[in-house]
N, C-alpha and C positions, 0 to 999 in steps of 0.2 A: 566538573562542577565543584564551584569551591565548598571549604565543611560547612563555612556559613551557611549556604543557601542548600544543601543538603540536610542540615539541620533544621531550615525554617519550613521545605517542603514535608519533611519526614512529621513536625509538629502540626501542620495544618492537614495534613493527612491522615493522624491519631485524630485529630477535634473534629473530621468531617467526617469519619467512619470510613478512610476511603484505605483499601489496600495496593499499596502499590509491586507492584511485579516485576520484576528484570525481564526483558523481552527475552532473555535465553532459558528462561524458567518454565516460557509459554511452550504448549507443546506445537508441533509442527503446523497442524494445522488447527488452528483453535476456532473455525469458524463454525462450526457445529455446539463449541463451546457456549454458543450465544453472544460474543461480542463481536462477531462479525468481520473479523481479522484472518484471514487466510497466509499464510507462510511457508514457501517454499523453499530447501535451501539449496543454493547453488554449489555447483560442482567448479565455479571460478573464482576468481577475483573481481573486486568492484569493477573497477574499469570494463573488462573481459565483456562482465556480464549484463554491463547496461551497453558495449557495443552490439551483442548477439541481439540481446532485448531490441534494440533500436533499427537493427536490421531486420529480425523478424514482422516488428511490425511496419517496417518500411515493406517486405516480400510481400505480405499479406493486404495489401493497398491500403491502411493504414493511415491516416491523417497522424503525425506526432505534430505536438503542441511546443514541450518543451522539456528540457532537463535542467533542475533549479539543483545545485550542489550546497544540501544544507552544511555541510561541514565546512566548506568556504564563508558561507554567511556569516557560521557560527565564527570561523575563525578570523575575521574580519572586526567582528564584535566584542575580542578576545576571547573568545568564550571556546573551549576544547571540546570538542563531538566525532566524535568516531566515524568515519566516511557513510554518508548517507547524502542517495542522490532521491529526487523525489520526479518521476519520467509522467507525463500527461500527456494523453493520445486518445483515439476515439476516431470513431466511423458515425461523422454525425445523420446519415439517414438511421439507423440506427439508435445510436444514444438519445437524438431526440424527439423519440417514442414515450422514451421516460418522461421527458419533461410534459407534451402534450396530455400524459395523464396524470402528473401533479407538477405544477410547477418546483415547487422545493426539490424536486431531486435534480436539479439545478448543481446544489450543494455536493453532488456526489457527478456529477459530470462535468467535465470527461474524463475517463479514466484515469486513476492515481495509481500508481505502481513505486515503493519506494525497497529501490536498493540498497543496505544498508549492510554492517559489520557490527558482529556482537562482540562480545572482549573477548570473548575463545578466538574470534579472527573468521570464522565461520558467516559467511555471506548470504544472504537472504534477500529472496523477492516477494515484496508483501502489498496486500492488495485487498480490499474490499470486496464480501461475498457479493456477488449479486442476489439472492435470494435475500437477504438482509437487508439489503440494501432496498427492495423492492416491500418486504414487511415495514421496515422503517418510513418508509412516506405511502404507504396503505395503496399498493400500485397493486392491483388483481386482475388487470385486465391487458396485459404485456408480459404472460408467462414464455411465451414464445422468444420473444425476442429478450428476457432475462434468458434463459437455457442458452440463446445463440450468443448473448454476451460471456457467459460462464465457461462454455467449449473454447472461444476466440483464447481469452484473458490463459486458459486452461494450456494452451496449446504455445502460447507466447512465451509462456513461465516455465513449460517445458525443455525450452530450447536452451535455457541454464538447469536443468532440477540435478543435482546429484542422481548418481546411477547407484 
């Protein structure tokens, strides 16, 4: 990020009360924290551990959607970002549970899982709680299959977590 536009975020950030965080600052798993961010850190490297990830949920009958590699974008764009792929997948009899009880959670489906690299070089699988995610569009009537989403996503993220 150039200093320019480090400097215009860091002042619009003072004027809007907003604090901003290094994702390496967040503790591991911050989803209990209230913003709904779960992070896991992997025991590999990007590559490594978006092929395990993608295998995984290929073994596990798995619909994958797609793997967008925002550092390409970025770098396309000229713009430098440290390897971050962003992986979308989903079991839609499942996922659209959600949808049938609010449509907006639309916006959170199908699953976002983004592999990414912090400047320590430390690789992380980061993914949105499902209990948050079910607070956030006032869903109370799909606690079942929020739990069966959270063991799946649980169990996928395990197959890279550090030991």
């Amino acid at each position: 990020m150039s200093k320019r536009l480090k400097l215009a975020v860091s002042a619009l950030a003072i004027a809007t009360g907003l604090v901003l965080t290094e994702p390496e600052a967040m503790p591991a798993d911050a989803a209990s924290a209230g913003n709904g961010i779960v992070r896991v850190e992997s025991q590999y490297g990007v590559e490594e551990a978006i092929s395990r990830i993608k295998a995984d949920v290929e073994k596990k009958g798995i619909k994958f959607f797609s793997a967008i590699d925002q550092a390409q974008l970025a770098a396309d764009a000229g713009i430098e970002l440290r390897p971050s792929t962003l992986l979308t997948f989903g079991n839609p009899p499942l996922g659209i549970q959600f949808l049938t009880s609010n449509p907006n959670a639309g916006l959170d489906w199908p699953v976002r899982l983004l592999v990414t690299q912090d400047a320590k070089g430390r690789v992380w699988a980061v993914y949105t709680d499902f209990a948050w995610i079910a607070r956030r569009h006032h869903i109370a009537d799909r606690d079942g299959a929020f739990k069966m989403a959270s063991k799946v996503v649980a169990s996928i993220t395990s197959s890279v977590a550090a030991k």
